[in-house]
PyMOL Python script that loads the backbone (N, CA, C, O; Angstrom):
from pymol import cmd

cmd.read_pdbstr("""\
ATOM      1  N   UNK A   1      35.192 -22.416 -48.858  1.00  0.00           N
ATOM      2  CA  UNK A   1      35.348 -23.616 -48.051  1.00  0.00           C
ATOM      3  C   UNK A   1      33.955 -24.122 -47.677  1.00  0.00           C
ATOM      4  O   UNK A   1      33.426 -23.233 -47.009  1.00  0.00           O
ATOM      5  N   UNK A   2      33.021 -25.305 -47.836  1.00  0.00           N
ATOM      6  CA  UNK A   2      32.411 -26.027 -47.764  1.00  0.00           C
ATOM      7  C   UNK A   2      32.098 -26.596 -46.024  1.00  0.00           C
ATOM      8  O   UNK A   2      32.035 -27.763 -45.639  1.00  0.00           O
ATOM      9  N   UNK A   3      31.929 -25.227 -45.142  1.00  0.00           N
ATOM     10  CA  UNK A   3      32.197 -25.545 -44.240  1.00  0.00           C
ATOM     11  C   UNK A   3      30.503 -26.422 -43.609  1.00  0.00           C
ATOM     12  O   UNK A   3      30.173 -27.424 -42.974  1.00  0.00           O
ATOM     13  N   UNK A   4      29.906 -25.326 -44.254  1.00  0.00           N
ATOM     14  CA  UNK A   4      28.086 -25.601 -44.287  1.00  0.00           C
ATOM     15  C   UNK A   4      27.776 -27.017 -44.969  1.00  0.00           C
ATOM     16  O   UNK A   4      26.796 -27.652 -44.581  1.00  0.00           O
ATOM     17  N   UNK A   5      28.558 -27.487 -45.925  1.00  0.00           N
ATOM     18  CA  UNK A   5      28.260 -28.999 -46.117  1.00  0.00           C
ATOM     19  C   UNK A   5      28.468 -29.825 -44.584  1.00  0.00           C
ATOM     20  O   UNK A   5      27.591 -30.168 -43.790  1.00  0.00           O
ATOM     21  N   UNK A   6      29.826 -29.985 -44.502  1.00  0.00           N
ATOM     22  CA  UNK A   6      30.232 -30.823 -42.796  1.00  0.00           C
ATOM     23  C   UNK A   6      28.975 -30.258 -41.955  1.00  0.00           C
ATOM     24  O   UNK A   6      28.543 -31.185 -41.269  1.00  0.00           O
ATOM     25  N   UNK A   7      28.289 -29.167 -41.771  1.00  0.00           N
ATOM     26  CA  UNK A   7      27.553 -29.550 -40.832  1.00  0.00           C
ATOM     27  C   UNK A   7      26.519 -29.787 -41.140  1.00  0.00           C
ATOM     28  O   UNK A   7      25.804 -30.208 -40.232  1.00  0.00           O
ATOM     29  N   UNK A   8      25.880 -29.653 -42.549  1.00  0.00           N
ATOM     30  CA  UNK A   8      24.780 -30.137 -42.848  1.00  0.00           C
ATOM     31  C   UNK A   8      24.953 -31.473 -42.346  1.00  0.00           C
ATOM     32  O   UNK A   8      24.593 -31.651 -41.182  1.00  0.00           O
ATOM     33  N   UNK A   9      25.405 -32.403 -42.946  1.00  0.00           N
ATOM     34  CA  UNK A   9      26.084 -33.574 -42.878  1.00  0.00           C
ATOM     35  C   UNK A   9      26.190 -34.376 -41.507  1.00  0.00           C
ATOM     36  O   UNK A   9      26.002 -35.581 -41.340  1.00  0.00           O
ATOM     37  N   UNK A  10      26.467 -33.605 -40.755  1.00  0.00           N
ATOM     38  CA  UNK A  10      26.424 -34.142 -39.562  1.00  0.00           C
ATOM     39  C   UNK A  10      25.524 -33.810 -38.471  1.00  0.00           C
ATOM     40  O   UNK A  10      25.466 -34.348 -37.365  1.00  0.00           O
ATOM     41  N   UNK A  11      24.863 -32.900 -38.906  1.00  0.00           N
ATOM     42  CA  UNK A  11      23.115 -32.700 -38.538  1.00  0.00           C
ATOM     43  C   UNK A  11      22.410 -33.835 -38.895  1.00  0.00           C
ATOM     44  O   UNK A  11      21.953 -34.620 -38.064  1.00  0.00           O
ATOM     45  N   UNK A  12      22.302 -33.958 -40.079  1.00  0.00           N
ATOM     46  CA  UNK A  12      21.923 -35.279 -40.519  1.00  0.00           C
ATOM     47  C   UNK A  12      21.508 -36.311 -39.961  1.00  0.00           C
ATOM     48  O   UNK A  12      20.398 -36.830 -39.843  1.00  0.00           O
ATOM     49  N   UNK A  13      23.260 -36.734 -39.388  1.00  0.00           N
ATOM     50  CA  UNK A  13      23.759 -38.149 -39.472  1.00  0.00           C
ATOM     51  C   UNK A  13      23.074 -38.227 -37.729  1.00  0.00           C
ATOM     52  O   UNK A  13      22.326 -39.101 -37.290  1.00  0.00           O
ATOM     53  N   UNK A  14      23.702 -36.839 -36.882  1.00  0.00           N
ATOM     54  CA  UNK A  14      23.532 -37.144 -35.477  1.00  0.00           C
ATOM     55  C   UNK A  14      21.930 -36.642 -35.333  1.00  0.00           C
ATOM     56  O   UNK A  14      21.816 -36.646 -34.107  1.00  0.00           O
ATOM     57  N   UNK A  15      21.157 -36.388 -35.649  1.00  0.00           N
ATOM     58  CA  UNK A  15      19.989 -36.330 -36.031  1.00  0.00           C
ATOM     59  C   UNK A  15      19.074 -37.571 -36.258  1.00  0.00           C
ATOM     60  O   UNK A  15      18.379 -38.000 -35.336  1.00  0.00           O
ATOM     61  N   UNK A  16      19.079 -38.142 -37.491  1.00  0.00           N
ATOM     62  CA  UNK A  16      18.914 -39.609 -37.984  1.00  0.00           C
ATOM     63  C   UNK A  16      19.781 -40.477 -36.983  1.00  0.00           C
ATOM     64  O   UNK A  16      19.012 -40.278 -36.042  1.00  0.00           O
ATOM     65  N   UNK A  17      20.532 -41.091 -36.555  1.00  0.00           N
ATOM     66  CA  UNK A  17      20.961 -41.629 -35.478  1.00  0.00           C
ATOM     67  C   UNK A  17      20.064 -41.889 -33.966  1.00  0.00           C
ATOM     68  O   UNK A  17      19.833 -42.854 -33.237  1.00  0.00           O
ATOM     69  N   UNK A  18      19.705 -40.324 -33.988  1.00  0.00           N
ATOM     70  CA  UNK A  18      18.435 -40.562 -32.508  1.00  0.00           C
ATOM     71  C   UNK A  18      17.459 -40.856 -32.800  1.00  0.00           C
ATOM     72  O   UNK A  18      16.780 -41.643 -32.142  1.00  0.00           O
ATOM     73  N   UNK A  19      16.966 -40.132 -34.240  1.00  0.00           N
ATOM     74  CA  UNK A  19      15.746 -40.588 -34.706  1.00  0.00           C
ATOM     75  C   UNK A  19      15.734 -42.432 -34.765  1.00  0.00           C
ATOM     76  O   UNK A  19      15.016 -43.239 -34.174  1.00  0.00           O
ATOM     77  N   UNK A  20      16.707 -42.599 -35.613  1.00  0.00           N
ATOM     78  CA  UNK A  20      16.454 -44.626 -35.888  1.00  0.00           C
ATOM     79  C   UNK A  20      16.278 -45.274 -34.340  1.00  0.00           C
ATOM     80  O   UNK A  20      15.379 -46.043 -34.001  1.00  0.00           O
ATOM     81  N   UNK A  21      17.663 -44.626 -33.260  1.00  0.00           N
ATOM     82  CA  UNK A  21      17.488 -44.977 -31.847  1.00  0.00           C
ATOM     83  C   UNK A  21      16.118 -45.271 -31.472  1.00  0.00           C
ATOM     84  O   UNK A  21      15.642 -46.401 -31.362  1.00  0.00           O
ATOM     85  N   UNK A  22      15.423 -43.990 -31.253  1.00  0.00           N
ATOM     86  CA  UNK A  22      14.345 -43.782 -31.011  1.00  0.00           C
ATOM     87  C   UNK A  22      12.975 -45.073 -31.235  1.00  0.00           C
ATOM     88  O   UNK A  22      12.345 -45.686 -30.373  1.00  0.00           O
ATOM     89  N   UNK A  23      12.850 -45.153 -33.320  1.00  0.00           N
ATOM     90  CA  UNK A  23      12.202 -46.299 -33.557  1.00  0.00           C
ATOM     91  C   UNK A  23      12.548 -47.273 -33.039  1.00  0.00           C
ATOM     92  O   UNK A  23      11.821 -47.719 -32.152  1.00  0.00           O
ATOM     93  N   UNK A  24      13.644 -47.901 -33.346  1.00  0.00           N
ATOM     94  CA  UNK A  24      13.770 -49.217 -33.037  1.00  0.00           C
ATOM     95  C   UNK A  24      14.131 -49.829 -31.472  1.00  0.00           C
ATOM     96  O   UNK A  24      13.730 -50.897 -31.009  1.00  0.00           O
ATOM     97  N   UNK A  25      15.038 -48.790 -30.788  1.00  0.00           N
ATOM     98  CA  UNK A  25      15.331 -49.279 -29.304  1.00  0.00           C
ATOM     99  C   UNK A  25      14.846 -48.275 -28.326  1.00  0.00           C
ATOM    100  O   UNK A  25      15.492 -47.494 -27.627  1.00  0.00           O
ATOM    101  N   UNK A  26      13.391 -48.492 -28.441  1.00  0.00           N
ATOM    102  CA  UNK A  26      12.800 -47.157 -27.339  1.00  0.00           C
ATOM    103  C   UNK A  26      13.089 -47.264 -26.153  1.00  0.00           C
ATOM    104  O   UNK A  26      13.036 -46.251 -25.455  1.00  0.00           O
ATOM    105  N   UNK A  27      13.403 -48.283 -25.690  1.00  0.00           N
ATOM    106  CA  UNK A  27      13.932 -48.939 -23.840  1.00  0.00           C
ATOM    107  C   UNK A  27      15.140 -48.097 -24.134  1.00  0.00           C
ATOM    108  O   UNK A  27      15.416 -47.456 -23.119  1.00  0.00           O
ATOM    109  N   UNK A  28      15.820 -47.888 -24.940  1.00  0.00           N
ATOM    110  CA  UNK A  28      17.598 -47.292 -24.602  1.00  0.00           C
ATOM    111  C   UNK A  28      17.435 -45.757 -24.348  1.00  0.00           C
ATOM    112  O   UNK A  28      16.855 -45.142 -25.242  1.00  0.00           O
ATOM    113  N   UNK A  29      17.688 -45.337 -23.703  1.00  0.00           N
ATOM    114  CA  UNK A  29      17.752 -43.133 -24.080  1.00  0.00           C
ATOM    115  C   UNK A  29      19.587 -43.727 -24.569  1.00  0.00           C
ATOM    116  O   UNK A  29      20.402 -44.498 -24.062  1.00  0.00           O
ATOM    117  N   UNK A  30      19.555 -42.948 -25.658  1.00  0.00           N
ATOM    118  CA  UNK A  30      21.071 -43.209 -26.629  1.00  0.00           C
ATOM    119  C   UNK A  30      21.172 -41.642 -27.471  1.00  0.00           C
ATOM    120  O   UNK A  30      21.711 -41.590 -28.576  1.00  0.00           O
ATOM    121  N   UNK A  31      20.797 -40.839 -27.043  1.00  0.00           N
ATOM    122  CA  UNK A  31      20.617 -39.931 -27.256  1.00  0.00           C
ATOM    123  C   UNK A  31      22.218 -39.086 -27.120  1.00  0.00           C
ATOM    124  O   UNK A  31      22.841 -38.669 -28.096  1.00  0.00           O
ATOM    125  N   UNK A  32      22.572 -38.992 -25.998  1.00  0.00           N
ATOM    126  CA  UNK A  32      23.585 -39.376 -25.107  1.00  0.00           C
ATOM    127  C   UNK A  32      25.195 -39.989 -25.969  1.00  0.00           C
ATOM    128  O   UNK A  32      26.226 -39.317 -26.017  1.00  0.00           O
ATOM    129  N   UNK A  33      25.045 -41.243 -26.508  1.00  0.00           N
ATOM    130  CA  UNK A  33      25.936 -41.796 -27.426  1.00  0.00           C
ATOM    131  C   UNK A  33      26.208 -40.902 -28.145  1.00  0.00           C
ATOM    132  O   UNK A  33      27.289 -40.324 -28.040  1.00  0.00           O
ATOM    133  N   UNK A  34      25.168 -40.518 -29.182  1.00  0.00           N
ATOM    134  CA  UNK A  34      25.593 -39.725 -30.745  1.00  0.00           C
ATOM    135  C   UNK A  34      26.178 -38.493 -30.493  1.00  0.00           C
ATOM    136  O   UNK A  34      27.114 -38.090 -31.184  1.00  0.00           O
ATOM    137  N   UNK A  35      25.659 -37.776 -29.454  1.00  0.00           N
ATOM    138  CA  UNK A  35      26.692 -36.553 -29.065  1.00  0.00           C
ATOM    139  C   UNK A  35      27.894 -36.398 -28.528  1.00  0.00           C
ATOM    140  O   UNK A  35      28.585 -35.380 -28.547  1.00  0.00           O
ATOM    141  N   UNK A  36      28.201 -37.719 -27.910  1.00  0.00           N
ATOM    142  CA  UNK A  36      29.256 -38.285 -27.351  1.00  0.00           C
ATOM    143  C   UNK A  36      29.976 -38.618 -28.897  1.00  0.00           C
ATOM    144  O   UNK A  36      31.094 -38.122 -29.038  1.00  0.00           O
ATOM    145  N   UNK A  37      29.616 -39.146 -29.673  1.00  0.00           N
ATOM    146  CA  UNK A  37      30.677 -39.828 -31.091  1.00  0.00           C
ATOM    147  C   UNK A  37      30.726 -38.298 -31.844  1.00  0.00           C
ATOM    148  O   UNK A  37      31.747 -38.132 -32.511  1.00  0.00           O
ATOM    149  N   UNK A  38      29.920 -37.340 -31.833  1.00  0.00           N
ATOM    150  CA  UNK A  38      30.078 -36.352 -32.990  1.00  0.00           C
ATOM    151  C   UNK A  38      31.186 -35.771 -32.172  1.00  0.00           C
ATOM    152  O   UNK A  38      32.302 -35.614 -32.668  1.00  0.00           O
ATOM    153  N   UNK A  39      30.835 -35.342 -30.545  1.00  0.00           N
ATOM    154  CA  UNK A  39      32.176 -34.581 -30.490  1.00  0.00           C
ATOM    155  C   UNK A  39      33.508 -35.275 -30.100  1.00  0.00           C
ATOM    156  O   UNK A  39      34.462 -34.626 -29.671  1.00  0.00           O
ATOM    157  N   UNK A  40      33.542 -37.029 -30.317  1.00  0.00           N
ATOM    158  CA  UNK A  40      34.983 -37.472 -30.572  1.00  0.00           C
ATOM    159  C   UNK A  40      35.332 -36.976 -31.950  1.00  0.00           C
ATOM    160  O   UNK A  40      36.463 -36.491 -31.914  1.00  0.00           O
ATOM    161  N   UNK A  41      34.935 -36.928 -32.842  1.00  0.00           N
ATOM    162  CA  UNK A  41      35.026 -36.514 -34.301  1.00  0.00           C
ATOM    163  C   UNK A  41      35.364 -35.489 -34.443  1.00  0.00           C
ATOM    164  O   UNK A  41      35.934 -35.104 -35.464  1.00  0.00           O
ATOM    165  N   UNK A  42      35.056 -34.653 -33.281  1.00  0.00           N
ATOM    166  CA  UNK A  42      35.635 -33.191 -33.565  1.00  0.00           C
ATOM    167  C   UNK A  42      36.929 -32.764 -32.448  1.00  0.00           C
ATOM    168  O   UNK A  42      37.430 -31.648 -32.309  1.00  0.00           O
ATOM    169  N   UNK A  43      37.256 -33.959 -31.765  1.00  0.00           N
ATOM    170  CA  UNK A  43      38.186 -34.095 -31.295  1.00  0.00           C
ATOM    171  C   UNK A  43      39.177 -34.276 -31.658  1.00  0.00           C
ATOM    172  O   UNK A  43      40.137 -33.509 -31.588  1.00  0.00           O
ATOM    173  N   UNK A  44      39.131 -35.364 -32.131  1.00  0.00           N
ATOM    174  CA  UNK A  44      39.938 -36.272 -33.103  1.00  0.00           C
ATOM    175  C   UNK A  44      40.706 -35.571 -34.544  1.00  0.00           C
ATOM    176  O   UNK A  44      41.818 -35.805 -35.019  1.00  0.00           O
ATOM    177  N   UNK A  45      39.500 -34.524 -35.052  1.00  0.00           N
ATOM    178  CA  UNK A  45      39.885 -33.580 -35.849  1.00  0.00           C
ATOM    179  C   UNK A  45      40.811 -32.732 -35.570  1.00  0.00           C
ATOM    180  O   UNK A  45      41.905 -32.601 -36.119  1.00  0.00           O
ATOM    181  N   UNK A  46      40.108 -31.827 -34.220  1.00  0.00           N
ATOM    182  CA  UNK A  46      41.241 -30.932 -33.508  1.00  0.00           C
ATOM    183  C   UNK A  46      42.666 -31.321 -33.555  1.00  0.00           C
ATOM    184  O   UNK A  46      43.551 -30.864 -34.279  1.00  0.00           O
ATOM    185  N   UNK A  47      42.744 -32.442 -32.464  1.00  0.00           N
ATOM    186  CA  UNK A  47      44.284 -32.562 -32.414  1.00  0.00           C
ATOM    187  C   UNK A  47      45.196 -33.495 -33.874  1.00  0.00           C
ATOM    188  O   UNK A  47      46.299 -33.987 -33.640  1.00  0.00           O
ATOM    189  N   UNK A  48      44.633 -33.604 -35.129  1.00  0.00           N
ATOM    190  CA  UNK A  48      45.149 -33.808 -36.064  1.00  0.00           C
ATOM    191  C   UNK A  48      45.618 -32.390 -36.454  1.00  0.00           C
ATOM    192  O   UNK A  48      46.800 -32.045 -36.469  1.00  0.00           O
ATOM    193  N   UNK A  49      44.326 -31.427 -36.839  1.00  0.00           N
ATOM    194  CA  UNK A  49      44.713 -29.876 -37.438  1.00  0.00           C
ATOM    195  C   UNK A  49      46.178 -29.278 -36.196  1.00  0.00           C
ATOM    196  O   UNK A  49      46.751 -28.190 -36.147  1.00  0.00           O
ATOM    197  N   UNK A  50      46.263 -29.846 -35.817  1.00  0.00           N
ATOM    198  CA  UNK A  50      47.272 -29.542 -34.431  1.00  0.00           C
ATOM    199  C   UNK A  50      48.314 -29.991 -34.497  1.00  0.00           C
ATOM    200  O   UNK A  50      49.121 -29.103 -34.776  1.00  0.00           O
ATOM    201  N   UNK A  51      48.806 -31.023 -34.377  1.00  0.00           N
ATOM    202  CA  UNK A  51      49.528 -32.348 -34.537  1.00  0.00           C
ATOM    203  C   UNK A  51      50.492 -32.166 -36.145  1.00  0.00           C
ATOM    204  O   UNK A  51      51.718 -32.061 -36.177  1.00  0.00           O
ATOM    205  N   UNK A  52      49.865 -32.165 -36.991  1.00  0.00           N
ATOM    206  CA  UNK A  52      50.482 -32.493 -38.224  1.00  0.00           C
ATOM    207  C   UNK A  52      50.926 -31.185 -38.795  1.00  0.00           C
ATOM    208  O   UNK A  52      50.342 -30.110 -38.927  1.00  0.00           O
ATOM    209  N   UNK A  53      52.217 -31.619 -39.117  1.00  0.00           N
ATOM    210  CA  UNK A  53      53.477 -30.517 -39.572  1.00  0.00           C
ATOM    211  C   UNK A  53      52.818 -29.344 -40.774  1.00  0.00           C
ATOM    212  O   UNK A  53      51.902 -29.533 -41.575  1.00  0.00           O
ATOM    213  N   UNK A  54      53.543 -28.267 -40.584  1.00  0.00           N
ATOM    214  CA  UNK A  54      52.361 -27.632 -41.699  1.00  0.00           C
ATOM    215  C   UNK A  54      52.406 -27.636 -42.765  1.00  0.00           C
ATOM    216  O   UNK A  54      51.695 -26.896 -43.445  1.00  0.00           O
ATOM    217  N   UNK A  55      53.511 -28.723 -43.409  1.00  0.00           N
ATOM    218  CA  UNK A  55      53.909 -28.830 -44.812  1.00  0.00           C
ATOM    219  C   UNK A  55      52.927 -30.016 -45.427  1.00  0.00           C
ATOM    220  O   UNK A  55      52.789 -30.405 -46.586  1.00  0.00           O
ATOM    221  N   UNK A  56      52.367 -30.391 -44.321  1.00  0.00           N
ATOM    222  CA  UNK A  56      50.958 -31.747 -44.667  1.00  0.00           C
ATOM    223  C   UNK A  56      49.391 -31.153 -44.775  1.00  0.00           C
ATOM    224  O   UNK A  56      48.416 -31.125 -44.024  1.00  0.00           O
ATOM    225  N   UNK A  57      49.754 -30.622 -46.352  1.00  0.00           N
ATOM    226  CA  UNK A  57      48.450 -29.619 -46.650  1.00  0.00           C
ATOM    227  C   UNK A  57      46.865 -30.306 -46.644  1.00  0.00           C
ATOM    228  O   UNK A  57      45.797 -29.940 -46.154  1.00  0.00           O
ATOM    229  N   UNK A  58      47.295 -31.502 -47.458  1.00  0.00           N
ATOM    230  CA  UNK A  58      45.758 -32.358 -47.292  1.00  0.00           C
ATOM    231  C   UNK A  58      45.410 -32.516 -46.497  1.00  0.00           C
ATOM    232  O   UNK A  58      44.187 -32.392 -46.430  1.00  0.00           O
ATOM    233  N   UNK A  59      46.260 -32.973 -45.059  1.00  0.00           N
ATOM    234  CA  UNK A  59      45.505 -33.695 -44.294  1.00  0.00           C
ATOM    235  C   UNK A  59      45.333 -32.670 -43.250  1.00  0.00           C
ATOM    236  O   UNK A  59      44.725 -33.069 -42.256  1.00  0.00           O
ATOM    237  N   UNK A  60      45.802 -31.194 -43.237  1.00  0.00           N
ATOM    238  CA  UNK A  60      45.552 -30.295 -41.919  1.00  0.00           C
ATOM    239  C   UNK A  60      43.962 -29.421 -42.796  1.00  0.00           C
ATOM    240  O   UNK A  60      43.408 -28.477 -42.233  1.00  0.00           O
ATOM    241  N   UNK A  61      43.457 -29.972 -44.197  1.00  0.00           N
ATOM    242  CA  UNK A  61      42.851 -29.453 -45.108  1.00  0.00           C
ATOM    243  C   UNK A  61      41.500 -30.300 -44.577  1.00  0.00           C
ATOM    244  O   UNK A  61      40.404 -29.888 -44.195  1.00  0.00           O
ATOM    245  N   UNK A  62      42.076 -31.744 -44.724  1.00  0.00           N
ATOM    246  CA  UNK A  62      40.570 -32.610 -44.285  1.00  0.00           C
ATOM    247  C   UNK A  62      40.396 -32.321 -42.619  1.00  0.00           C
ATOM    248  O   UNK A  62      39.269 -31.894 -42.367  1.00  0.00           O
ATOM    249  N   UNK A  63      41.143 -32.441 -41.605  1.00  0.00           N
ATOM    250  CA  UNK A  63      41.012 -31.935 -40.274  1.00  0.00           C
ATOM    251  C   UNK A  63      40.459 -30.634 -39.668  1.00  0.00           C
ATOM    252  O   UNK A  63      40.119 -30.322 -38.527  1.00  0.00           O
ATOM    253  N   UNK A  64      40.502 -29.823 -41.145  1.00  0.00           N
ATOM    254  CA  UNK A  64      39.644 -28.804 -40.800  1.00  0.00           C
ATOM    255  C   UNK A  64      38.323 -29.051 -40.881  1.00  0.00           C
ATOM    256  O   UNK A  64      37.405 -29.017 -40.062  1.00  0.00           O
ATOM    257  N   UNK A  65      38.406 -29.315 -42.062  1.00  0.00           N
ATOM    258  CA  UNK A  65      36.533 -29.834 -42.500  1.00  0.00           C
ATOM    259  C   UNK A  65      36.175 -30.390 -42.253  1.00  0.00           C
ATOM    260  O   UNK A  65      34.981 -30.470 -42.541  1.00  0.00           O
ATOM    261  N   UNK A  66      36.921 -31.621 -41.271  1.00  0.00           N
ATOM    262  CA  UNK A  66      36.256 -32.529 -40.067  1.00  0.00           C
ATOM    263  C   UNK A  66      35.767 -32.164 -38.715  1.00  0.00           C
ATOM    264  O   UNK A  66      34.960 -32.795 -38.032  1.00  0.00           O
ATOM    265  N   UNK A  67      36.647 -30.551 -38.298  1.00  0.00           N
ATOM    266  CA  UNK A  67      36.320 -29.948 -37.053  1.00  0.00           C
ATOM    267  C   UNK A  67      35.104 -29.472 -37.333  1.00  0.00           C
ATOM    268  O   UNK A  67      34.679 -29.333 -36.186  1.00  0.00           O
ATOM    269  N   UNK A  68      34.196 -29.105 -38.072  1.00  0.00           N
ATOM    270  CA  UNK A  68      33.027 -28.937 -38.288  1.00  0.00           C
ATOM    271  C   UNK A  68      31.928 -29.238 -37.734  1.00  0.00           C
ATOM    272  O   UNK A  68      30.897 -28.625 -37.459  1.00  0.00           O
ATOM    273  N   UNK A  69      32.652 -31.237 -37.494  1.00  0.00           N
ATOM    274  CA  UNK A  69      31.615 -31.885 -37.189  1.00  0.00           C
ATOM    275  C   UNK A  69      30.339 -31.405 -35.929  1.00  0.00           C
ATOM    276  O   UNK A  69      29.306 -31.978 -35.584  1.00  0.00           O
ATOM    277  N   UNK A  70      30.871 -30.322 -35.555  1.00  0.00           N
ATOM    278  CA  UNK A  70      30.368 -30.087 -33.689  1.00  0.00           C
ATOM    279  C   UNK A  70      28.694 -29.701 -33.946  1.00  0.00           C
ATOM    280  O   UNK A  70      27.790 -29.703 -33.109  1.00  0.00           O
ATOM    281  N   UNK A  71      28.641 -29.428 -35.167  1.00  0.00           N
ATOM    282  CA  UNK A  71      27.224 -28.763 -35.384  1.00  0.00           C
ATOM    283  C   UNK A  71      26.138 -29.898 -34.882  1.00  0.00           C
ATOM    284  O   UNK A  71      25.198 -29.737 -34.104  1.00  0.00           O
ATOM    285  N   UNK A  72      26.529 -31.006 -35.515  1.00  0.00           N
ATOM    286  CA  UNK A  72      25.308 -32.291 -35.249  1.00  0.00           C
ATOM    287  C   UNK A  72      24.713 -32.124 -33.532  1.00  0.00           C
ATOM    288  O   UNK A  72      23.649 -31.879 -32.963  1.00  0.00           O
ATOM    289  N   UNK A  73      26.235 -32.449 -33.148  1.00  0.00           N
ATOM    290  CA  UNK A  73      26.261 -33.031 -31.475  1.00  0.00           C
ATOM    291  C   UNK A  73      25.561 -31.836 -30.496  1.00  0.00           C
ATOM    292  O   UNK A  73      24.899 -32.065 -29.484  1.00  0.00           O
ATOM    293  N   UNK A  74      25.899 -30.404 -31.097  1.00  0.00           N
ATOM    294  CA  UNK A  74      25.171 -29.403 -30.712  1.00  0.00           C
ATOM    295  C   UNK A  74      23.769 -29.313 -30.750  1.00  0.00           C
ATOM    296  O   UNK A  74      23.149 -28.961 -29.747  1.00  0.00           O
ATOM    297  N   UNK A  75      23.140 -29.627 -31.929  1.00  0.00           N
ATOM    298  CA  UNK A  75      21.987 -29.705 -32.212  1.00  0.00           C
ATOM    299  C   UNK A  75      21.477 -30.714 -31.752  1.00  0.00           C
ATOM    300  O   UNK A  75      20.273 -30.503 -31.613  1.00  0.00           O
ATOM    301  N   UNK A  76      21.741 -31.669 -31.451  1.00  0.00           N
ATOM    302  CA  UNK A  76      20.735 -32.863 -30.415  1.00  0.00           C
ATOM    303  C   UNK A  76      21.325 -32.654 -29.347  1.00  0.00           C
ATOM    304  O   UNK A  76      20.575 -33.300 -28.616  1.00  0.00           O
ATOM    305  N   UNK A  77      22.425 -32.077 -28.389  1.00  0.00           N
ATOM    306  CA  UNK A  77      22.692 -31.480 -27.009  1.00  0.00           C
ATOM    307  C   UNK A  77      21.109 -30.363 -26.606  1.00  0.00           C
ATOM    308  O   UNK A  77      20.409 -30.470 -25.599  1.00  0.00           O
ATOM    309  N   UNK A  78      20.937 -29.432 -27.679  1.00  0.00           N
ATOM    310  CA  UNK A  78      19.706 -28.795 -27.197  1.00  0.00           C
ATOM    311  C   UNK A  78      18.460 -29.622 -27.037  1.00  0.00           C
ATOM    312  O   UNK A  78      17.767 -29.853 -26.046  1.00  0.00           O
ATOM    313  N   UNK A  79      18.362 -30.046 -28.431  1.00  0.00           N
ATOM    314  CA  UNK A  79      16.880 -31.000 -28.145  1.00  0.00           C
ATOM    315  C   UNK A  79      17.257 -32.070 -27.260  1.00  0.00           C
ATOM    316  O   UNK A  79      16.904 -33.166 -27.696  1.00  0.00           O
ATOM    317  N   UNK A  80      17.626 -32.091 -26.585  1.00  0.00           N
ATOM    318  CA  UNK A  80      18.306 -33.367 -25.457  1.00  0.00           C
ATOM    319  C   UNK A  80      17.272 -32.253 -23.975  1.00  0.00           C
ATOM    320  O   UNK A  80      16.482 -32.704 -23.146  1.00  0.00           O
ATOM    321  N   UNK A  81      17.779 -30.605 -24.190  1.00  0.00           N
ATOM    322  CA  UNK A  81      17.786 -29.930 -22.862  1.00  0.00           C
ATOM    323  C   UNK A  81      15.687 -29.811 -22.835  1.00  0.00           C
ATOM    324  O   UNK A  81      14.908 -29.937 -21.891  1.00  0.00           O
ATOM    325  N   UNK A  82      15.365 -29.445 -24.732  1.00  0.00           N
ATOM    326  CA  UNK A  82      14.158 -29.245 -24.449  1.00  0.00           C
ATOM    327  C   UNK A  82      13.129 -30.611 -24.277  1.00  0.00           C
ATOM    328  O   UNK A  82      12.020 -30.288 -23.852  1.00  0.00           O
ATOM    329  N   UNK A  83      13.201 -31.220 -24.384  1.00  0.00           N
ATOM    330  CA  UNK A  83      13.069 -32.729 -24.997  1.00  0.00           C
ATOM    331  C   UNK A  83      12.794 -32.697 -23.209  1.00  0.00           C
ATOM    332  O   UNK A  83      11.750 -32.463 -22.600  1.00  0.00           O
ATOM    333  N   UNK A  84      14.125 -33.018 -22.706  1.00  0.00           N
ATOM    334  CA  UNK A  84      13.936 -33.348 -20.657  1.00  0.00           C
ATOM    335  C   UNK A  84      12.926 -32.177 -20.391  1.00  0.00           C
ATOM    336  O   UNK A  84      12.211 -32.506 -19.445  1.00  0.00           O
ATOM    337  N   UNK A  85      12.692 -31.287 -20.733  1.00  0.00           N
ATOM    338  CA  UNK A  85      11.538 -30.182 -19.867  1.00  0.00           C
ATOM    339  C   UNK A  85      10.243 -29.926 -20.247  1.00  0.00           C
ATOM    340  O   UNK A  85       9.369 -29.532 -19.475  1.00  0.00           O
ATOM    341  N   UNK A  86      10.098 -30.149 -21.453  1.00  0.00           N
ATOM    342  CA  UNK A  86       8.499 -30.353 -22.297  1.00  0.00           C
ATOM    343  C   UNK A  86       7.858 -31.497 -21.237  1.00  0.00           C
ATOM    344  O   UNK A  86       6.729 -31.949 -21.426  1.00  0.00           O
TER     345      UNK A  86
END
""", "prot")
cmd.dss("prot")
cmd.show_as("cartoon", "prot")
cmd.util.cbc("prot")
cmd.orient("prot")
């Protein structure tokens, strides 16, 4: 299972997200946002893998590999903690 792709992936994305923030709208701290959207994503995942009957193999299949997503939002939650104390 390809679980290490989803979070590569969303390291990435919520990663690059603060980074572009960063360049272009330095007045905003949005830092905040992207960890806020990665873990709706892994919300959203949850109560699908939950929700849907267990005879609905694809889609309790993609809801897994969407719960993944938490890695990103984790990883800029820390640099969020060291980032405020440096």
């Amino acid at each position: 299972m390809p679980t290490g792709i989803m979070q590569t992936v969303a390291s990435y994305m919520c990663n690059g997200g603060v980074f572009l923030c960063a360049k272009y709208l330095p007045k905003y701290q949005l830092r905040g946002a992207w960890v806020i959207f990665g873990c709706v994503i892994g919300l959203i995942s949850a109560t699908f893998l939950y929700t849907l009957p267990l005879n609905a193999l694809n889609g309790r299949l993609a809801a897994l590999y969407m719960s993944y997503f938490y890695l990103g939002p984790y990883i800029v939650a820390l640099g969020m903690n060291t980032a405020n104390t440096a």
